[in-house]
N, C-alpha and C positions, 0 to 999 in steps of 0.2 A: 649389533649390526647384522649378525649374521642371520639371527632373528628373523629380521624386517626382509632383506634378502629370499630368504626361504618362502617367506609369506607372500612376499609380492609375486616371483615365482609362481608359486601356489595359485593366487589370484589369477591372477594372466592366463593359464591352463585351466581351470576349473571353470574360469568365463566363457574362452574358446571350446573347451571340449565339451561341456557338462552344462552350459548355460547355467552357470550358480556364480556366486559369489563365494569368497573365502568364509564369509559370518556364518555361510548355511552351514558349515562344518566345524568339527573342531579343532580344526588347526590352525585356525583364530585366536585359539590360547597359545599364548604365550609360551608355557610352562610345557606343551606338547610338542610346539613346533622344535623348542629346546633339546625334548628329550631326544628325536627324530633326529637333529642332527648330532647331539653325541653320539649315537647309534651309528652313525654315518649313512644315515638313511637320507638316498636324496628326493628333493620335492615331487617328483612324480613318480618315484615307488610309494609314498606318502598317502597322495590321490592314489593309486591304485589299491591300496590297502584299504583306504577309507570309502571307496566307489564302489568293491566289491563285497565291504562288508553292507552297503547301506542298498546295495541291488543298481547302482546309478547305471545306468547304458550314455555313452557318449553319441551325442549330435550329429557330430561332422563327420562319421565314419561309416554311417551306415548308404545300405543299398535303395533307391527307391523311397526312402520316406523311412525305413527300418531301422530304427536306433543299432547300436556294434557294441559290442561287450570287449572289443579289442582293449590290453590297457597302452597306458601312456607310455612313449621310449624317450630314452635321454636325447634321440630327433626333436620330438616335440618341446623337451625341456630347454634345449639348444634352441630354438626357434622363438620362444618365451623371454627368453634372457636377451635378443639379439631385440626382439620389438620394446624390452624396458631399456635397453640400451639406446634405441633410435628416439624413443619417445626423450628419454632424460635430455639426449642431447641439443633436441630441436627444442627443448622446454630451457635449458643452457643458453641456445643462441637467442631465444625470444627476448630474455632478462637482461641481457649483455646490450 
């Protein structure tokens, strides 16, 4: 569970900041996202580890058109978790 959690996370910020998907990366795997939280490593120190090893520039942050090297804060992790939160919910009231 905690897994899927991490990754959806993942997804959610890598969509918004990065314009990727979670597949483009490895933390798709299973077996990484794992290690990452034994380590207590949370999902967007994750992206920033995997963003700056891979050169990525985030979208939504730059000046003018200028991709930002700024990394991700547990703001934006908090904000990630709050939209799979609204989304679950209004996807709860649809089914009901």
């Amino acid at each position: 569970m905690f897994n899927c959690v991490f990754q959806e996370l993942s997804q959610v910020m890598l969509h918004k900041h990065y314009g990727i998907d979670l597949n483009d990366t490895c933390l798709c795997d299973q077996a990484i996202a794992a290690g990452y939280i034994e380590r207590g490593i949370k999902p967007y120190e994750a992206i920033n580890e995997q963003t700056s090893k891979i050169g990525l520039e985030r979208l939504d942050k730059g000046i003018h058109g200028v991709p930002s090297h700024e990394p991700l804060n547990a703001e934006d992790e908090e904000r990630a978790y709050r939209s799979l939160y609204v989304v679950s919910s209004m996807m709860e009231r649809s089914e009901s």
